[in-house]
N, C-alpha and C positions, 0 to 999 in steps of 0.2 A: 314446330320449328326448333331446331337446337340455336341455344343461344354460346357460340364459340369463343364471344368476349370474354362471358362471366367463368366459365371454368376452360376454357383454352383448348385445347386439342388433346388432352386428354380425358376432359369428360367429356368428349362426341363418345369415343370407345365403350361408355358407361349402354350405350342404347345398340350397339351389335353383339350380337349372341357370340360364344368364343369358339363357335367352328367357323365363323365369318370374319373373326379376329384371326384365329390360327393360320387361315388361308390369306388372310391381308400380308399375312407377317412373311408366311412362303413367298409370294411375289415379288416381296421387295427383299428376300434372297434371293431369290433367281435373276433378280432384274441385276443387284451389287452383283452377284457373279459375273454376270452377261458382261457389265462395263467393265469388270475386271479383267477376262478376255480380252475384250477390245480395245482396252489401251495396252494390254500386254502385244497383243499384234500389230499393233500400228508402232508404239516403240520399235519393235522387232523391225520391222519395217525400214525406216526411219534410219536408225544403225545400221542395217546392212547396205544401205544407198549409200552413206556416207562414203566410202572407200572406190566404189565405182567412180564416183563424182572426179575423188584426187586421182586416178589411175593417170586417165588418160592428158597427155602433151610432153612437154619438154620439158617440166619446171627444176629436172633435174642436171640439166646441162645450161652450160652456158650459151643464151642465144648470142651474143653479140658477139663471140669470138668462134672460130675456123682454125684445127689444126690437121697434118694429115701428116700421116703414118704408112710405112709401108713395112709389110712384113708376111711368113708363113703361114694359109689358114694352117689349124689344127683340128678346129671344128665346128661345122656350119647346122644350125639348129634351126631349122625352117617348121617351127612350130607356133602356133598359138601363145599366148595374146599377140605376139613379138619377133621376130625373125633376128636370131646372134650371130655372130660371127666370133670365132675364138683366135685370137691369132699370136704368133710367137713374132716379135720386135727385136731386131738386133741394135743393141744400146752404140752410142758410140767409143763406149770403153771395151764392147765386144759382150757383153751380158747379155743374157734373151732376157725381155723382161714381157711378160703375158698381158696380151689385150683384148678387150672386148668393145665388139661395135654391132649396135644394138638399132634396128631397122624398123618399120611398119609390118602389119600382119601378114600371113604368107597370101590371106585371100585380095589384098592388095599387090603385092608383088606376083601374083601369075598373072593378074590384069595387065601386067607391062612383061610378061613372057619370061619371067622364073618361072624354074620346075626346081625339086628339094637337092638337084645334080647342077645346078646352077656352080656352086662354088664346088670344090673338092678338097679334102685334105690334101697338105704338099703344095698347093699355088700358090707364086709370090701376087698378092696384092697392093694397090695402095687405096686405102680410103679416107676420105676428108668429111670431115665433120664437128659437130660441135663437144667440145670437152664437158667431163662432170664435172659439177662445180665442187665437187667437195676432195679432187686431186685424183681419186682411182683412175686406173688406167679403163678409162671406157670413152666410148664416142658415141653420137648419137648422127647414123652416117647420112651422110646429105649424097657422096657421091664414091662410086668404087672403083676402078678403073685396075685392070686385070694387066701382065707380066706385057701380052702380047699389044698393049696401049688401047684395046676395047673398053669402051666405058659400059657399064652394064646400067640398064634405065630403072627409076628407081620412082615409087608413085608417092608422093608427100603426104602429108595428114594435113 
């Protein structure tokens, strides 16, 4: 019986031969590898969720306020994550001043009958929705309602 008190964990070693020592020593590199990996990918991990997480809601507009805008589209972007709207705003000192109103995904707006020919460059629009809080001219559109008084339906998040 080895006695592990009297000389500690390193005299066990004194009674394996040193190809069963060299081979001890390999495993517990391979194992410190192994865990070094594995916390490298789950960090990995970890960090790349973060960003997902903040993407998605409104936290970038103001919920409790509603302004509405009417003006020129310029250009309709019925694309992924986000469906834009570009629009030209005549000021009331006569300035365009460029706006953006920013919608749910496109595979939620075909579920209420968009197609990418929904809006057109050249339409007067008005849309109502919530302002950025941080002053840019952007909206996060609740409602759109087109030149000829058509509201176009719009599926919420």
């Amino acid at each position: 019986m080895i006695n592990l008190r009297r000389g500690g964990y390193l005299n066990y070693y004194k009674f394996i031969s040193p190809r069963r020592l060299e081979c001890r020593r390999h495993q517990d590199k391979a194992m410190t590898a192994k865990l070094i990996r594995l916390s490298t990918v789950a960090l990995a991990l970890l960090i790349s969720a973060v960003p997902a997480f903040a993407h998605h809601g409104t936290a970038a507009y103001q919920e409790d306020k509603q302004i509405t805008v009417t003006g020129t589209v310029t250009e309709f972007s019925f694309a992924n994550p986000h469906t834009l709207v570009y629009l030209d705003v005549k000021q009331s000192d006569g300035t365009i001043a460029k706006w953006q109103g920013e919608m749910t995904s496109p595979n939620h707006l075909v579920r209420a009958g968009w197609t990418k020919n929904s809006l057109q460059p050249g339409e007067v629009i008005t849309i109502t929705g919530l302002p950025a809080k941080k002053g840019m001219s952007s909206l996060w559109i609740r409602k759109i309602v087109k030149a000829n008084g058509t509201e176009l339906p719009l599926v919420m998040e």
